[in-house]
KEKE-3310 file (N, C-alpha, C; in steps of 0.2 Angstrom, whole numbers, plus 5000, padded with zeros to 4 digits):
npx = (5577:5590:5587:5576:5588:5596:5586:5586:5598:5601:5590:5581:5570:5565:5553:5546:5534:5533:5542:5534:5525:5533:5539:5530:5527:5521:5515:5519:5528:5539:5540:5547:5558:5564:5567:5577:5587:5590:5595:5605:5616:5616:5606:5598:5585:5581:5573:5555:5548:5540:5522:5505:5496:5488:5499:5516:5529:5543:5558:5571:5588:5602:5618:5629:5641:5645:5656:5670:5684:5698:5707:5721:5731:5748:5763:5778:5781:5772:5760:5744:5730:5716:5702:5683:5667:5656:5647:5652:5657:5666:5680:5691:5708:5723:5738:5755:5768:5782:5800:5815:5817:5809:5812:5808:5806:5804:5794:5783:5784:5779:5765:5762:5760:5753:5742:5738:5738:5727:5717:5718:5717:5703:5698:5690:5686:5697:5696:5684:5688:5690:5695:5711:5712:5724:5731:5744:5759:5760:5763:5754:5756:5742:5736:5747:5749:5761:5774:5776:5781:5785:5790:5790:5792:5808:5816:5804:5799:5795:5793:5781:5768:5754:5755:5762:5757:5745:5749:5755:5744:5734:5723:5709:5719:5721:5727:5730:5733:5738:5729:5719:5713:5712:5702:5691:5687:5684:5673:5666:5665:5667:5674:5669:5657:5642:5641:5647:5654:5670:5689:5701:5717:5729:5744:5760:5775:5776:5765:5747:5734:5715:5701:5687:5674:5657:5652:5661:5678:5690:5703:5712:5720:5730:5729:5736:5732:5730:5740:5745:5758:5767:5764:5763:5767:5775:5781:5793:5806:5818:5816:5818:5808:5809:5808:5804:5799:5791:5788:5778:5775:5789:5787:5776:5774:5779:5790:5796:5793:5804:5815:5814:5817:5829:5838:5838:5844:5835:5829:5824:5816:5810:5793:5778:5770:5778:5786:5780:5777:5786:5794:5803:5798:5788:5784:5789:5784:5769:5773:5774:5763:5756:5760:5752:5743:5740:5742:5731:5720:5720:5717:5704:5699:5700:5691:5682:5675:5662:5669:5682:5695:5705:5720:5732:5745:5752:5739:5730:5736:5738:5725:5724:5730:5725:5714:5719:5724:5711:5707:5717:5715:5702:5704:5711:5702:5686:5675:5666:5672:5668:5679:5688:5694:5701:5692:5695:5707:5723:5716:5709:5714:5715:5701:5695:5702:5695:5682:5685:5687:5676:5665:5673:5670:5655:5653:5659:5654:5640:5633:5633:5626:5612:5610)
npy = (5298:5305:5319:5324:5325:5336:5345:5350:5353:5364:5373:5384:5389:5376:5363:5349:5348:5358:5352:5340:5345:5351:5340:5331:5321:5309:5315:5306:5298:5306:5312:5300:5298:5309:5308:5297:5302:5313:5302:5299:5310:5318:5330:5342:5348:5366:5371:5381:5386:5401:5402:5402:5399:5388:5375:5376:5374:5362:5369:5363:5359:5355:5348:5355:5356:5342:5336:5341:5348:5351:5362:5364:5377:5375:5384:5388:5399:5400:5395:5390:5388:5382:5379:5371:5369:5354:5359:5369:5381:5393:5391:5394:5401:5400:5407:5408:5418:5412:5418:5412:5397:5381:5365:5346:5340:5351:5358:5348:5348:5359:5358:5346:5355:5366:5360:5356:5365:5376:5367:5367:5381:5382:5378:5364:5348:5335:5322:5327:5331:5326:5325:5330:5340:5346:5356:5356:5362:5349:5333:5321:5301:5294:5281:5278:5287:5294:5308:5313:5325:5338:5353:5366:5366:5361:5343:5336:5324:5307:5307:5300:5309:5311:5297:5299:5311:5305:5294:5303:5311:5304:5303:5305:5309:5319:5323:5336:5344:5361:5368:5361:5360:5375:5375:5369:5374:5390:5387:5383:5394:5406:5414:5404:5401:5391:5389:5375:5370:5372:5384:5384:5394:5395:5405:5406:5402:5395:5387:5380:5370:5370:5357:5359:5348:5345:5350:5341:5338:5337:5325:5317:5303:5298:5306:5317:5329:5345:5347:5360:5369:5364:5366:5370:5384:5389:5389:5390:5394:5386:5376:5363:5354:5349:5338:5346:5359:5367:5374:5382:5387:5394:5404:5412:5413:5418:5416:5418:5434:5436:5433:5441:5452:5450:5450:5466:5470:5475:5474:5458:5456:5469:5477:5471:5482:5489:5485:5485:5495:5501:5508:5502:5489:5487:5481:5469:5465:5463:5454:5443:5441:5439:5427:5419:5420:5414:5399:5401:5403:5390:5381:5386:5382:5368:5364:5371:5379:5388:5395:5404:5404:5417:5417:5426:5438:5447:5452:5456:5470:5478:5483:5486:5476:5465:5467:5467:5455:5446:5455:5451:5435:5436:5438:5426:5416:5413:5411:5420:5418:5420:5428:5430:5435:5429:5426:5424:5422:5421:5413:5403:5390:5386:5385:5374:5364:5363:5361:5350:5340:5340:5336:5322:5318:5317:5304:5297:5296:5301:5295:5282:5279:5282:5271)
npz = (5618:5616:5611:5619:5628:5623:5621:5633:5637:5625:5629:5633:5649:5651:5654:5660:5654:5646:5637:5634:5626:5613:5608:5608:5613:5625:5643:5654:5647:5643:5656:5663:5653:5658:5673:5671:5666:5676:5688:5680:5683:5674:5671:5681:5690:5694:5700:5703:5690:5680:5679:5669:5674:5687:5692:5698:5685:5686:5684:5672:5669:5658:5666:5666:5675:5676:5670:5665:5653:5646:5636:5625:5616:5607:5602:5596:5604:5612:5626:5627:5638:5641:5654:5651:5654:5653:5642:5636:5641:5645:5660:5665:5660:5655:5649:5640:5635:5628:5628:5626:5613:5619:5622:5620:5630:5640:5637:5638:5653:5655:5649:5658:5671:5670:5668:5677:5686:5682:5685:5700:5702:5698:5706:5704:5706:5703:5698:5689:5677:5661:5649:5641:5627:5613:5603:5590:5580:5571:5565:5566:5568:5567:5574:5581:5588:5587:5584:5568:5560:5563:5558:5564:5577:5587:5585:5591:5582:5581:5596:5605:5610:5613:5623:5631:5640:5640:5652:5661:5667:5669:5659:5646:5634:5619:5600:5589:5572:5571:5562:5559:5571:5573:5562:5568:5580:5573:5567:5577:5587:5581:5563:5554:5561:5557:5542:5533:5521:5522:5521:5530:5532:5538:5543:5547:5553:5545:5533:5533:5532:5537:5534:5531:5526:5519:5534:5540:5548:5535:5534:5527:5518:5527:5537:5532:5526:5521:5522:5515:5513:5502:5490:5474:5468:5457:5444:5438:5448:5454:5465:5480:5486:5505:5519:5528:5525:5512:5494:5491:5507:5508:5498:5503:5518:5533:5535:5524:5523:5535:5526:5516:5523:5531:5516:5516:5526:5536:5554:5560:5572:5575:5579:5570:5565:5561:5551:5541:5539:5532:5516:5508:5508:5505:5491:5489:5498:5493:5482:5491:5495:5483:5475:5488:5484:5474:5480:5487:5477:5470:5479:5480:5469:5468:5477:5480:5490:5502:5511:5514:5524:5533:5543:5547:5554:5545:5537:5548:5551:5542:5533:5519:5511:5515:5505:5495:5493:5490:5479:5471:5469:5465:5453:5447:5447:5440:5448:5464:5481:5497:5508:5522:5536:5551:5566:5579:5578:5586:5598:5593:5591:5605:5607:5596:5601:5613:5609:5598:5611:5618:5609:5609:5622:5622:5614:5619:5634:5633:5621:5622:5633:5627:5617)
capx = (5580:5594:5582:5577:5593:5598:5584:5586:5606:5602:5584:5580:5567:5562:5551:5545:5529:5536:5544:5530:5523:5536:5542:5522:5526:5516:5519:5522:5536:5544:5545:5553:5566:5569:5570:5583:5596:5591:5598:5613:5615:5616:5602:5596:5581:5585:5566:5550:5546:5533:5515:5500:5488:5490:5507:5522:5532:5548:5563:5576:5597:5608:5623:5637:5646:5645:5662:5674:5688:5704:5709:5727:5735:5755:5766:5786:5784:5767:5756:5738:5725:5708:5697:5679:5663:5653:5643:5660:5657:5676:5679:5699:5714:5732:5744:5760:5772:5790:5808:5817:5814:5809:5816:5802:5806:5804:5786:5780:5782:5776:5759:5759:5761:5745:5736:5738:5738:5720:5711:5717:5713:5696:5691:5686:5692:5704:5693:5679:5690:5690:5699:5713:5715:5729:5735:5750:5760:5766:5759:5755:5753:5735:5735:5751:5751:5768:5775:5779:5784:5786:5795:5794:5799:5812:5816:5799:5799:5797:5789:5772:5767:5749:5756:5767:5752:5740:5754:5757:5739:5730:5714:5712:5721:5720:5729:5730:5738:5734:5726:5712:5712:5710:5696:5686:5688:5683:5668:5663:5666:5671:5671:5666:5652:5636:5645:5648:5663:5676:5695:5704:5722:5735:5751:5766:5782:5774:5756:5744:5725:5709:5696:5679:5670:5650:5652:5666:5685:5692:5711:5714:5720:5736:5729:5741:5724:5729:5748:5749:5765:5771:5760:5768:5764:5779:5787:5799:5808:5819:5815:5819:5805:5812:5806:5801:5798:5787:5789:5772:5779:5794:5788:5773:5772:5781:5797:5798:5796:5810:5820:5816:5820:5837:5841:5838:5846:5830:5829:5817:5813:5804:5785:5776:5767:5783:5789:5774:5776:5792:5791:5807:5800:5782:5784:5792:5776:5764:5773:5772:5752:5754:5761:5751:5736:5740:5741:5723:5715:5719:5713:5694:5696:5697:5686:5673:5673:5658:5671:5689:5698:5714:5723:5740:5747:5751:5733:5730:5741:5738:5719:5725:5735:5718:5709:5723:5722:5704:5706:5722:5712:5699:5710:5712:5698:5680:5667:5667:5672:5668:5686:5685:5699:5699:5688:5696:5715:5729:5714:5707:5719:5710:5696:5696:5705:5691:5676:5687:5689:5669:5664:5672:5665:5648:5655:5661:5650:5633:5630:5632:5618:5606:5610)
capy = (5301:5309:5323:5325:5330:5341:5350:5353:5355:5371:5378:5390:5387:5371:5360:5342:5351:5361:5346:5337:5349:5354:5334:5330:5314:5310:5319:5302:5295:5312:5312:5294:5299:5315:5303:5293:5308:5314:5298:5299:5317:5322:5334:5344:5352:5371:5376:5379:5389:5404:5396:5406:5398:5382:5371:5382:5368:5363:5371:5357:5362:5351:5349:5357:5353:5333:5336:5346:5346:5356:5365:5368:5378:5377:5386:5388:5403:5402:5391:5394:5383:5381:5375:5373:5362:5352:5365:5371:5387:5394:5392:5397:5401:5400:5410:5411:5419:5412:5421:5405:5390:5374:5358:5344:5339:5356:5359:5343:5347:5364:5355:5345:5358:5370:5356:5353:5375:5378:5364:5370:5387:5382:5372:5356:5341:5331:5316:5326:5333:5321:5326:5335:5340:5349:5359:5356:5362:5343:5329:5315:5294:5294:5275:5276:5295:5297:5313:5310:5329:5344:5358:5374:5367:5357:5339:5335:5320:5303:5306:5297:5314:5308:5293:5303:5315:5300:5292:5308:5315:5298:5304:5303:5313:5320:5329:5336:5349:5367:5369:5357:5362:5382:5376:5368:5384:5394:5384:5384:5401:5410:5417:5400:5397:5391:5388:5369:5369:5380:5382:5390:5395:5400:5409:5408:5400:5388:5385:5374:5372:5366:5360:5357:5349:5344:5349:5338:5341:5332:5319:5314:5296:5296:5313:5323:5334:5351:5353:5363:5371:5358:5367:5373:5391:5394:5382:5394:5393:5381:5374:5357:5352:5346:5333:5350:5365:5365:5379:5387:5392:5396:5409:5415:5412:5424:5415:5422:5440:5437:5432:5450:5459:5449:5453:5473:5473:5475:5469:5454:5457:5474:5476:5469:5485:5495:5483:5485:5504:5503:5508:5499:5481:5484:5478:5463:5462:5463:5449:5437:5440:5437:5419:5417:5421:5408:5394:5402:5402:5385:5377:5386:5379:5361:5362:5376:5379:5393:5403:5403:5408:5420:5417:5427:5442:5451:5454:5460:5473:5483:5480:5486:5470:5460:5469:5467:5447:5448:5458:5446:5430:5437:5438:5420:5412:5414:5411:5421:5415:5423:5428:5435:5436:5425:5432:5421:5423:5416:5411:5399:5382:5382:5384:5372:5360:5362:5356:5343:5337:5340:5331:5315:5317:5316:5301:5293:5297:5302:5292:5274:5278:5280:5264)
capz = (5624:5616:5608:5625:5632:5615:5619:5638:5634:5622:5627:5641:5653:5648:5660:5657:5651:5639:5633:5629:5623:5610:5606:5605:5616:5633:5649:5656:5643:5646:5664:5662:5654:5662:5677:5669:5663:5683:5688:5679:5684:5666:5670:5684:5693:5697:5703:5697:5684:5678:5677:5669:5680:5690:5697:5693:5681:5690:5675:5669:5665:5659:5672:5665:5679:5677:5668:5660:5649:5644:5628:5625:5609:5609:5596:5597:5606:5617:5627:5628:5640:5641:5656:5649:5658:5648:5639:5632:5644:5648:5668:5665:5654:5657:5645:5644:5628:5628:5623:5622:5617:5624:5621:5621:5637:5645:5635:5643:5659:5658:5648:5665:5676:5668:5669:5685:5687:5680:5689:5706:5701:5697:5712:5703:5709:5696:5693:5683:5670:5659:5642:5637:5619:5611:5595:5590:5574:5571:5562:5571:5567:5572:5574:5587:5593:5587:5579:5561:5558:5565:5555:5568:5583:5583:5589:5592:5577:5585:5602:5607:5615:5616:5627:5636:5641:5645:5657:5667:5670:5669:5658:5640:5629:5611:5599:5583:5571:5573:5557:5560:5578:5571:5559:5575:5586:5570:5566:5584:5591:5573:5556:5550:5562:5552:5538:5531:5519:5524:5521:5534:5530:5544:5540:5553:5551:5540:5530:5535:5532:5540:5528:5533:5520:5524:5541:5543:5546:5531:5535:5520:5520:5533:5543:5529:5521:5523:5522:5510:5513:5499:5484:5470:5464:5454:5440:5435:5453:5458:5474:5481:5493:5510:5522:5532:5520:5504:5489:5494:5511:5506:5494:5505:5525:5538:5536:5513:5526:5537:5523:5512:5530:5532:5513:5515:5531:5542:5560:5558:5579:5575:5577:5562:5561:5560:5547:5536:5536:5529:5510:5505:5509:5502:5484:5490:5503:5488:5479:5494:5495:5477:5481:5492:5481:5469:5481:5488:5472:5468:5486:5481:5462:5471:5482:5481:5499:5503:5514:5517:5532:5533:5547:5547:5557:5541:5536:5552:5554:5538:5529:5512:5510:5514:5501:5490:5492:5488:5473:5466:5469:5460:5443:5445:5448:5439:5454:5469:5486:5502:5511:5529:5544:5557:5572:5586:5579:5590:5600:5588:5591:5611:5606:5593:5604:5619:5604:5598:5617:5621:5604:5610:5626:5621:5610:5626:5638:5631:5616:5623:5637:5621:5613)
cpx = (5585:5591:5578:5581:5595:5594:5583:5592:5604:5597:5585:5575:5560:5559:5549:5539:5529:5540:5540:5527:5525:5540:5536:5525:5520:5521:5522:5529:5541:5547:5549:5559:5567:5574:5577:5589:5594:5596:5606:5615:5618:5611:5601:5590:5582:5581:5561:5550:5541:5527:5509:5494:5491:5496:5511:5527:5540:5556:5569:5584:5598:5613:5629:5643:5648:5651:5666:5682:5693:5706:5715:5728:5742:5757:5774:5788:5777:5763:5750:5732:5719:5703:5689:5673:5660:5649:5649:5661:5664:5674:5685:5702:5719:5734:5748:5764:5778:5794:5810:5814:5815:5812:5808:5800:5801:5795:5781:5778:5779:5767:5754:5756:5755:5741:5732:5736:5730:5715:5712:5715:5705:5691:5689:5691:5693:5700:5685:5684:5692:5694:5704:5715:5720:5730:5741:5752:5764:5760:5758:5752:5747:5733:5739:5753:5758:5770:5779:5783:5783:5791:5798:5795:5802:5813:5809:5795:5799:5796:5782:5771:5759:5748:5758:5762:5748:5742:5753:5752:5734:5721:5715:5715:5719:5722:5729:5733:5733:5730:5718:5709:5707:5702:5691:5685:5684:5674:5662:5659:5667:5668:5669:5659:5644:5638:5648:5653:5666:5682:5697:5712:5727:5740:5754:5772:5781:5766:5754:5737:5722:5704:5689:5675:5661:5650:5655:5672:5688:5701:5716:5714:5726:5734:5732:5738:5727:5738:5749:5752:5769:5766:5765:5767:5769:5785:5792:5804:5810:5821:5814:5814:5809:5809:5800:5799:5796:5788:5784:5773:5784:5793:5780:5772:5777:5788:5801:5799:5802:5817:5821:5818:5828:5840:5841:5840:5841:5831:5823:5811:5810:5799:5785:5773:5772:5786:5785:5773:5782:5793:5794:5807:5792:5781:5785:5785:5770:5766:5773:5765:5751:5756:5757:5741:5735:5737:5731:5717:5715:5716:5704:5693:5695:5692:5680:5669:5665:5660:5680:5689:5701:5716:5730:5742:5746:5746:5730:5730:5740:5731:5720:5727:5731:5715:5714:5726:5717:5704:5710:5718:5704:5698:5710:5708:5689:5675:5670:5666:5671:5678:5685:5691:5697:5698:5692:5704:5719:5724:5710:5710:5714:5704:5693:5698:5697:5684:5680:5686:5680:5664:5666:5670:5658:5647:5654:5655:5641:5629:5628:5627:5613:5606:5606)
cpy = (5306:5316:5326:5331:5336:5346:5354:5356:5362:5373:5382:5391:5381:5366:5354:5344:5353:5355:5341:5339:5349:5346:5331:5323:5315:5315:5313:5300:5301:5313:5305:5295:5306:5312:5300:5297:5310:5310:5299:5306:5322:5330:5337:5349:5359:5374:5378:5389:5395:5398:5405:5404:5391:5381:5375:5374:5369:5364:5364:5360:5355:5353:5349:5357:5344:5333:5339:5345:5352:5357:5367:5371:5378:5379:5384:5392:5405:5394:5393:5387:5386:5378:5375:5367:5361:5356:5366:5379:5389:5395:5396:5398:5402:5402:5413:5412:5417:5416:5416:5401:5386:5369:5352:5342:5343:5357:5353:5343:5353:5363:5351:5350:5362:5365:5355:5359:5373:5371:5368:5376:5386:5380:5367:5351:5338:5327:5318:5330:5326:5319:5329:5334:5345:5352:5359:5357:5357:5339:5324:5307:5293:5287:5274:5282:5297:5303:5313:5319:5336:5350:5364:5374:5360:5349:5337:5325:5312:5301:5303:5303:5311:5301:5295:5305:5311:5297:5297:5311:5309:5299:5306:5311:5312:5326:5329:5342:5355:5369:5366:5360:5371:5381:5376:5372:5388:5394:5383:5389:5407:5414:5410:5397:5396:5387:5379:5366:5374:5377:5388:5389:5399:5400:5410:5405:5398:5391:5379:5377:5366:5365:5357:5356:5344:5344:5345:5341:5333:5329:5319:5306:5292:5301:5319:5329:5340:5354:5354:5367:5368:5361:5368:5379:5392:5390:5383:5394:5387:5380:5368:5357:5351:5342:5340:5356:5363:5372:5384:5389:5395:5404:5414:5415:5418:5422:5418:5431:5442:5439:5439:5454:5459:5452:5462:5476:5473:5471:5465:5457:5463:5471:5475:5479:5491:5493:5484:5494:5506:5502:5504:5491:5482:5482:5471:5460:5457:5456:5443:5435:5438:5430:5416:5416:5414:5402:5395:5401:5396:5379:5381:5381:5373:5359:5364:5375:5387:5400:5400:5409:5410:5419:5420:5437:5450:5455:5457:5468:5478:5479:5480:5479:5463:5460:5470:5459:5447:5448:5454:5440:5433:5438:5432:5415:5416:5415:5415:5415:5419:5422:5431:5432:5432:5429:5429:5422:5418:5411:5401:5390:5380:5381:5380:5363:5358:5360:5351:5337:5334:5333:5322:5314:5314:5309:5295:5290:5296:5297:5287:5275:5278:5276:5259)
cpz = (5622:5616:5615:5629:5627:5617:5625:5638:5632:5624:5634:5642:5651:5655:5656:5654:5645:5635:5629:5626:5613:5606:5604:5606:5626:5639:5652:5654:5647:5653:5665:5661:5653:5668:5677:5670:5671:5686:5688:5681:5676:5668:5678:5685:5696:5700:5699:5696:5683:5676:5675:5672:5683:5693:5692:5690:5685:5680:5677:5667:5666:5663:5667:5668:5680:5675:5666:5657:5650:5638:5630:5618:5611:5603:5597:5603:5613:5622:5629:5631:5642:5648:5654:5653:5653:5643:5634:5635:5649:5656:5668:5660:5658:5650:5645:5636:5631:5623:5621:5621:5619:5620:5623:5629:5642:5644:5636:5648:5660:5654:5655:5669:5674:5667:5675:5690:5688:5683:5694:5705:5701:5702:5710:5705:5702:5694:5689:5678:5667:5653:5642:5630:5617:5604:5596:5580:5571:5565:5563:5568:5571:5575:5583:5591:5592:5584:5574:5557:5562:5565:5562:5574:5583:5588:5593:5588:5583:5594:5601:5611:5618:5620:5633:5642:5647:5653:5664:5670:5671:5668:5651:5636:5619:5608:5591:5578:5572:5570:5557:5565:5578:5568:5562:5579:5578:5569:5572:5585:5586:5568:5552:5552:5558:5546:5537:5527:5518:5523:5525:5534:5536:5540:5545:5546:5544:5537:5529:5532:5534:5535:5531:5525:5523:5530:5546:5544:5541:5534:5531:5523:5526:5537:5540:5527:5525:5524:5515:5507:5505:5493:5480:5465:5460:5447:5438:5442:5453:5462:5474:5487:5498:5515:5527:5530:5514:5501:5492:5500:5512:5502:5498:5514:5528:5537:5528:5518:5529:5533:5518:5517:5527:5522:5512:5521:5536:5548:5559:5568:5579:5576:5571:5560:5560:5554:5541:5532:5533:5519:5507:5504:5506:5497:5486:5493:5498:5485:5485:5493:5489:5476:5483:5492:5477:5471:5485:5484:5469:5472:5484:5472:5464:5473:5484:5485:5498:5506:5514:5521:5532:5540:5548:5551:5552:5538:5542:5552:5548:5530:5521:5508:5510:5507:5496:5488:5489:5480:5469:5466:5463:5452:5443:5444:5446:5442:5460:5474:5493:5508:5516:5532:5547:5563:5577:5586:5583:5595:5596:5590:5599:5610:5602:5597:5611:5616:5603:5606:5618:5615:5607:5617:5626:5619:5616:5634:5639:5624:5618:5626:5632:5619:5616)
residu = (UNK:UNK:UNK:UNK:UNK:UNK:UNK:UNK:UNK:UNK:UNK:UNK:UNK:UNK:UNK:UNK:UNK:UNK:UNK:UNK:UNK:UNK:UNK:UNK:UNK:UNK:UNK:UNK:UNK:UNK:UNK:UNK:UNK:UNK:UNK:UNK:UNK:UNK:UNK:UNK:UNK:UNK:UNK:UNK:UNK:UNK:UNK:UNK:UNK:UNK:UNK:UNK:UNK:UNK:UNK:UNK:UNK:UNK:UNK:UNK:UNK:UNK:UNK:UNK:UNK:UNK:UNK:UNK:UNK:UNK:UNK:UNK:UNK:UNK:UNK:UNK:UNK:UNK:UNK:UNK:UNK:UNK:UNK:UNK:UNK:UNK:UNK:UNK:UNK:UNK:UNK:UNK:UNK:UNK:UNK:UNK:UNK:UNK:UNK:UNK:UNK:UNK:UNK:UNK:UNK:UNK:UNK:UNK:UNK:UNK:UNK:UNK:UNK:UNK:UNK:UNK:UNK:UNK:UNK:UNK:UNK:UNK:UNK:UNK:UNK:UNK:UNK:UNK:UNK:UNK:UNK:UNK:UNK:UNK:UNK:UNK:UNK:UNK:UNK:UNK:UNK:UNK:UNK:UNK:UNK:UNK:UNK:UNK:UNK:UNK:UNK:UNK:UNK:UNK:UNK:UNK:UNK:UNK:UNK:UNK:UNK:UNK:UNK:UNK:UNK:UNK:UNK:UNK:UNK:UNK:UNK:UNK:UNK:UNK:UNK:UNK:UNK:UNK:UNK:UNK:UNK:UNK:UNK:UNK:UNK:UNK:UNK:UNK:UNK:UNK:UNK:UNK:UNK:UNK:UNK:UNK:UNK:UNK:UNK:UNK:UNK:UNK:UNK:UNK:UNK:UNK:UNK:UNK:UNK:UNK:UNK:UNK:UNK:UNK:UNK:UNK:UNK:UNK:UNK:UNK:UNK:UNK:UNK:UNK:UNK:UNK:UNK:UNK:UNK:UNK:UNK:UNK:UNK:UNK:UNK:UNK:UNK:UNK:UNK:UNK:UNK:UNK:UNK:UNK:UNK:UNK:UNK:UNK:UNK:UNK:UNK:UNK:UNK:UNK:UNK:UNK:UNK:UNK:UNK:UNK:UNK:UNK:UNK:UNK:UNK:UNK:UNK:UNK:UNK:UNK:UNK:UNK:UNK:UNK:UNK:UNK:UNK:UNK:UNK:UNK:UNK:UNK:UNK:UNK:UNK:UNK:UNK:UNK:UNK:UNK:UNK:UNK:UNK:UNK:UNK:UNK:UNK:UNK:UNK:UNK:UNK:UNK:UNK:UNK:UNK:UNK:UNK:UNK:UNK:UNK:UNK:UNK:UNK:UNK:UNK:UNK:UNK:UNK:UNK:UNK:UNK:UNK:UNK:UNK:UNK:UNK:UNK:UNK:UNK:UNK:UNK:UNK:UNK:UNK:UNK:UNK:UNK:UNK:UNK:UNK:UNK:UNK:UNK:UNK:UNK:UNK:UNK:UNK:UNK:UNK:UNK:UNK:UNK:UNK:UNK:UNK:UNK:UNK:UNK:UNK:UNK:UNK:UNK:UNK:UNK:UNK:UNK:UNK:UNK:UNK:UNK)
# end
């Protein structure tokens, strides 16, 4: 039965005919359970079909409306929402950039209030959304939803936000860091899609990464897999980890550039790409990415991923700098890795967020009826 729906789900102009055709089971079996998933309004009848002779075959869609989900990404400085219907077909977005920041209180009730926003915008009624998922740059106890760290915004440590959530919207919630969240949007919708194990490496305040290895997203053993802000590129440096900062962000993430601005005087609140034309900080730049190489080249010797991700503003904004990662990673490491930009960008955490939601959907929803 699943197999079935899988193939009314992705095909295009599928009839119960064409199904048995293509499944090489009876016409009867098949129309049973088409009936069933009818039934359940998993599936729907939209009208018949092309015929080259005889009964025109009546066509089959999955009901993309049966339910739908939300994708959120937050940062320090933005919030970015999702509506998507089963399929994973965007219906709406809300985005909003902040000047100040919020306080967690405040980012709670404005995660309420766009939830509450982009339903009524969309005209669905409340009780089919059924998920929301979230990125967040924290690390959270997966057992109790609490938040065991979050370096860049502040005051965050210590909340059940995923309790909080579920309380106030009364529908399940799910969340997870941004890195992971990035990977799942990449792998989706992405520069990772197709692709099986991948390392996908964001660059803000901080550095994190998503690692997909066989198709999976890898945890590690607490949920910690992937912060590797805490690498050590540099032995001759002394630097004292800290409960919130590791060496390897320190010496390569946006926060190692602010700190060469604020030493040569530079306004950090400049455009990046006015900061990047500036000749008296390009040395410094080059020795970030060169940092930044190290801990890169040592995440492919582990794991000899097929692709890694870049993630980072600075790659953006001036390609030589990409093509100057590339080429230093190259010097350290013997085997080629495929290295590409991320296509989805800031986008990436929704989108990542609106597959993870849809996944346990199916999990929820769709699986048990086959059992």
């Amino acid at each position: 039965m699943s197999v079935v729906l899988d193939r009314i789900r992705h095909g295009d102009n599928v009839s119960r005919s064409s199904l048995s055709r293509e499944l090489d089971l009876s016409f009867p079996a098949i129309s049973r359970i088409v009936e069933a998933l009818i039934e359940k309004n998993y599936v729907v009848e939209i009208g018949p079909g092309k015929s080259s002779g005889g009964k025109r075959p009546i066509i089959l869609r999955f009901n993309n409306e049966y339910s739908y989900v939300i994708g959120i990404g937050v940062d320090v400085d933005f919030i970015d929402v999702m509506l998507a219907d089963f399929s994973g077909n965007e219906v709406n977005t809300i985005y909003e950039r902040f000047i100040e920041e919020k306080s967690p209180e405040e980012m709670i009730k404005l995660i309420v209030q766009y939830v509450y926003k982009i339903i009524e915008e969309s005209g669905i009624h409340y009780d089919k959304v059924k998920v929301v998922s979230l990125g967040l740059p924290a690390m959270q106890d997966t057992e109790t939803g609490v938040i065991r760290l979050c370096p860049t915004i502040p005051n965050w440590e210590g909340i059940n936000l995923r309790e909080i959530l579920t309380n106030e919207l009364q529908m399940d919630v799910l969340i997870d860091n941004v890195a992971n969240m990035s990977m799942l949007g990449e792998a989706w919708k992405g520069a990772a899609k197709g692709y099986n194990n991948v390392i996908l490496i964001g660059i803000g305040t901080g550095i994190g990464a998503g690692i997909l290895i066989n198709g999976r997203l890898y945890r590690g053993a607490n949920g910690s897999a992937g912060e590797i802000g805490f690498l050590y590129v540099d032995k001759n440096m002394t630097f004292s980890s800290s409960k919130l900062f590791g060496q390897f962000e320190y010496l390569a993430s946006n926060s190692a550039l602010k700190r060469v601005l604020m030493e040569k005087g530079i306004q950090a609140s400049q455009d990046l790409r006015d900061i990047i034309k500036n000749e008296a900080i390009k040395s410094s730049i080059f020795e970030i990415i060169d940092s930044f190489a190290y801990g890169v080249a040592n995440l492919i010797a582990v794991l000899n991923p097929e692709l890694v991700v870049i993630k980072g503003d600075l790659f953006y904004e001036d390609g030589s700098f990409f093509s100057y990662l590339k080429s230093k990673i190259g010097t350290l490491i013997p085997f080629k890795t495929r290295l590409v930009k991320s296509l989805l960008r800031e986008k990436d955490v929704t989108y990542g967020a609106v597959d993870c939601a849809l996944n346990y959907l199916d999990m929820k929803i769709l699986s048990p009826f086959f059992q």
